[in-house]
N, C-alpha and C positions, 0 to 999 in steps of 0.2 A: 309175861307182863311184868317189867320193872317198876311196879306203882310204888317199892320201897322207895324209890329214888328218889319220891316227889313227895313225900312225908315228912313234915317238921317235926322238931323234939318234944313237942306238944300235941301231937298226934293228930293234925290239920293235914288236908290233902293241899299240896302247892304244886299246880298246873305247869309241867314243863315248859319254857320258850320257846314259840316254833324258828328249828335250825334255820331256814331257808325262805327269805322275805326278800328277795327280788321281785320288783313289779312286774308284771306280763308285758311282751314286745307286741306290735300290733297284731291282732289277729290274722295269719296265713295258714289256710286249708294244708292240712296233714304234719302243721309243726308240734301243735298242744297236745297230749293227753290228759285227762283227768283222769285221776284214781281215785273212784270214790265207792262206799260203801252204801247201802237203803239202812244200814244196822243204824250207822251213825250219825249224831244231828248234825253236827259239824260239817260235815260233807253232804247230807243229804241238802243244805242251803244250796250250796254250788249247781246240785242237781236241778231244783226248783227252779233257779234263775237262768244257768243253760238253758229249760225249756220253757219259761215266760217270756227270756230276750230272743229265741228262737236260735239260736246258737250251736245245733246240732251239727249244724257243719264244717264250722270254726272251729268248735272244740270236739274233737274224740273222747271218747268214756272206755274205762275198763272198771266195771265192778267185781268186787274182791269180793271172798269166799266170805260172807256174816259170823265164821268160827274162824279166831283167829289160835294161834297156839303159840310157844316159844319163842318160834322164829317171826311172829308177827304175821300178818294180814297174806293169805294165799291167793295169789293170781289163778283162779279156775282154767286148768288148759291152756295157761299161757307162757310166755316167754315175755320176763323172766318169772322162773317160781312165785318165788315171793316177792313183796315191794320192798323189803328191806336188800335185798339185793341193788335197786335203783338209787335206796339209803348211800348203801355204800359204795356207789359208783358215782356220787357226785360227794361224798365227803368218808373217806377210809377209816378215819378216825372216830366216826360216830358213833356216840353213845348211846344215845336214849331212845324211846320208844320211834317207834315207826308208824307216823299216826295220818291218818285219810282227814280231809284231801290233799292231795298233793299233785301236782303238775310237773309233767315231767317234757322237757322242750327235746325235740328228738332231735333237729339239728344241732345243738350244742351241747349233747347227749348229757344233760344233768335236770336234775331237778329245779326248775325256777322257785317254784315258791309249795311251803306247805302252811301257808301264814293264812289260816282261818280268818280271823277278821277282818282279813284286807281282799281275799281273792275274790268274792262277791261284789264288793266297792269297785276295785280295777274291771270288773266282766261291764257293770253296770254303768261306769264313765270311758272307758275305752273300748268296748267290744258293741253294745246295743245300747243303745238313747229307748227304747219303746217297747214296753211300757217303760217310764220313765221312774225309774223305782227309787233314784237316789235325787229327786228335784232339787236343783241348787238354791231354788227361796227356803227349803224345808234341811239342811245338809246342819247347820249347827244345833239343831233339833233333834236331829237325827243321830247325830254322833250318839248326844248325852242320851237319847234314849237306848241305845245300843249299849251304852257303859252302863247303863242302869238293868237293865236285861241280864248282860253277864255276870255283875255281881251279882244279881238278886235271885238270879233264874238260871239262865243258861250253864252257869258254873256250880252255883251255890248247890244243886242238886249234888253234882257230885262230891262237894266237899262235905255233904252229910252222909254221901254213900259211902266214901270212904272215911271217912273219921276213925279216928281209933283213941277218940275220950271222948265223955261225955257229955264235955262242956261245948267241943270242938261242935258232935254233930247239931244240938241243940242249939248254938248259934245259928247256925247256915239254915238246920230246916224254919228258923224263927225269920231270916230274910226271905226265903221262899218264900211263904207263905204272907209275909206282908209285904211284898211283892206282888204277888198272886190278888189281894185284898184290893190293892192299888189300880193294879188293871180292869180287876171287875168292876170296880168307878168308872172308870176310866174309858171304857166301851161298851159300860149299859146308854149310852147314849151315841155311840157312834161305831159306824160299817167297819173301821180301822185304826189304827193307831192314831191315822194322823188323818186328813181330808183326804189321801188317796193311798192306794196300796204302796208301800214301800220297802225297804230292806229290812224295818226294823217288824215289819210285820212278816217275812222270813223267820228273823230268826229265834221270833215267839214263836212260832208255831211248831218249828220242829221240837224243841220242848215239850210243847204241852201236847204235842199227837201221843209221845212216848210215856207223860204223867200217871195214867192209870193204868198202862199195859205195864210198865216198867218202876218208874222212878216212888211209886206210893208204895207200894210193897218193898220191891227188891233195896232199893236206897232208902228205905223207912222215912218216906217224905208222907204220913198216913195222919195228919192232919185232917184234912179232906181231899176231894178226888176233885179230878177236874168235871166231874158229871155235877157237882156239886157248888159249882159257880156258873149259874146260868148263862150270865152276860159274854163270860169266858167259854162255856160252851159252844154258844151259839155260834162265837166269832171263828172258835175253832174249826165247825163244821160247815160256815161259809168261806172260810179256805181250802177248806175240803174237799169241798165243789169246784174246783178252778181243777181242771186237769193236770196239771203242772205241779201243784200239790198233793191230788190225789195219787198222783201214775206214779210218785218218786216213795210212796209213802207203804212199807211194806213191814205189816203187823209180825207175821210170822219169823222174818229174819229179824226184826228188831228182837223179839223177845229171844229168838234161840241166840243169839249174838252178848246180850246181857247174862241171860240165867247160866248159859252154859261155858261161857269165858268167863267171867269174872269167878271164879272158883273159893277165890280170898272173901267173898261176901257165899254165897251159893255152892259149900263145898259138894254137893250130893248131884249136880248141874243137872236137876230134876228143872221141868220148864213148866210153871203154870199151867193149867188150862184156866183158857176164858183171859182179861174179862169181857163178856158178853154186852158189848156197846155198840149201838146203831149212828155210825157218824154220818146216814144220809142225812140230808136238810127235811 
């Protein structure tokens, strides 16, 4: 894992750019792959919306090994080994992490996009209208609550789990967490983020499914748990209930993917047991 590489001289974790942000070409049966992992939020969104826009056809899946090592993320039984081999078949020169999801067009044998917050958006206006997750009366709403998720939530975890000062983590887990505050506002009175299920209620959720198996111990986000914000509770495990959410949502790989790669935080890659949470409804 190169995570030195993305360390300021202040000792803040700054999120690599994803290399490879070309838009998706229309959807044609057997040209897309997804490479995604159940470990990771990032990619688990892509999975969620592949199967709520119904997509399985359109798009192919290959999910990677949840233990990643050196060489990056391992293709189980597949061709090729690893995904960093696909890295550097579509750019020889590249450096940095080799990171899920990534789409890889098999007619023009390279990688189109490994652009997180766009490849969800493109699936959701080019690929499937229904459910209609990205509504164009709701889209400048949308954006700004998506940028406020990321810095507050969806990043800010890791910039506490990787810190390496003390001001650095205490900042981030101090947006977390009034982040966290904001939303329990926020949908102690309502089903969703917004009047109907949207993108930006993806990519809460892979967050907070991963908050008290992962991110409150192992990234010392221990403030409090997410068992411990009702409102946020609830909404978590009425997402929960959506097949789509649940089928993509795998506790075990998640934690063995955390405790056991990240060695820079978890040198001993001893994996928790527990913790013991009932996310039926």
């Amino acid at each position: 894992m190169k995570l030195s590489r993305e360390m300021s001289n202040d000792g803040r974790f700054v999120r690599q750019p994803n290399r490879f942000t070309d838009p998706l070409g229309p959807p044609e049966p057997g040209r897309y792959r997804l490479y995604a992992s159940y470990a990771c939020p990032w990619a688990q969104r892509v999975l969620i919306v592949r199967k709520l826009l119904r997509l399985e056809d359109l798009l192919d899946v290959t999910i990677v090994d949840p233990i990643r090592d050196e060489k990056g993320w391992r293709v189980p039984g597949g061709d090729p080994e690893y995904l960093s081999e696909l890295y550097h078949a579509t750019d020889p020169g590249y450096t940095g992490r080799y990171t899920v999801p990534a789409i890889w067009d098999s007619r023009d044998g390279r990688i189109v996009t490994n652009d997180f917050p766009r490849i969800t958006l493109d699936l959701e206006t080019s690929w499937g209208t229904s459910p209609d997750l990205y509504p164009e009366r709701l889209r400048p709403d949308i954006d700004i609550m998506n940028d406020r998720l990321y810095h507050g939530l969806n990043n800010a975890v890791y910039e506490a789990g990787f810190a390496r000062d003390q001001q650095a983590y205490e900042e981030a887990v101090a947006r977390v967490f009034s982040t966290l505050d904001t939303l329990e506002v926020r949908l102690s009175g309502s089903e969703f983020l917004f009047d109907t299920l949207t993108d930006s209620d993806v990519r809460l959720y892979t967050t907070l499914a991963r908050f008290d198996a992962v991110y409150y111990a192992h990234f010392k986000c221990s403030v409090r748990r997410l068992v411990d914000h009702p409102a946020l509770w609830a909404y978590a495990r009425r997402l929960y209930a959506i097949p789509a959410f649940r089928e993509t949502t795998d506790f075990d790989q998640i934690k063995r993917h955390y405790y056991i790669t990240q060695t820079n935080i978890n040198p001993t890659r001893i994996v928790p047991v527990g913790p013991e949470i009932d996310w039926s409804l």
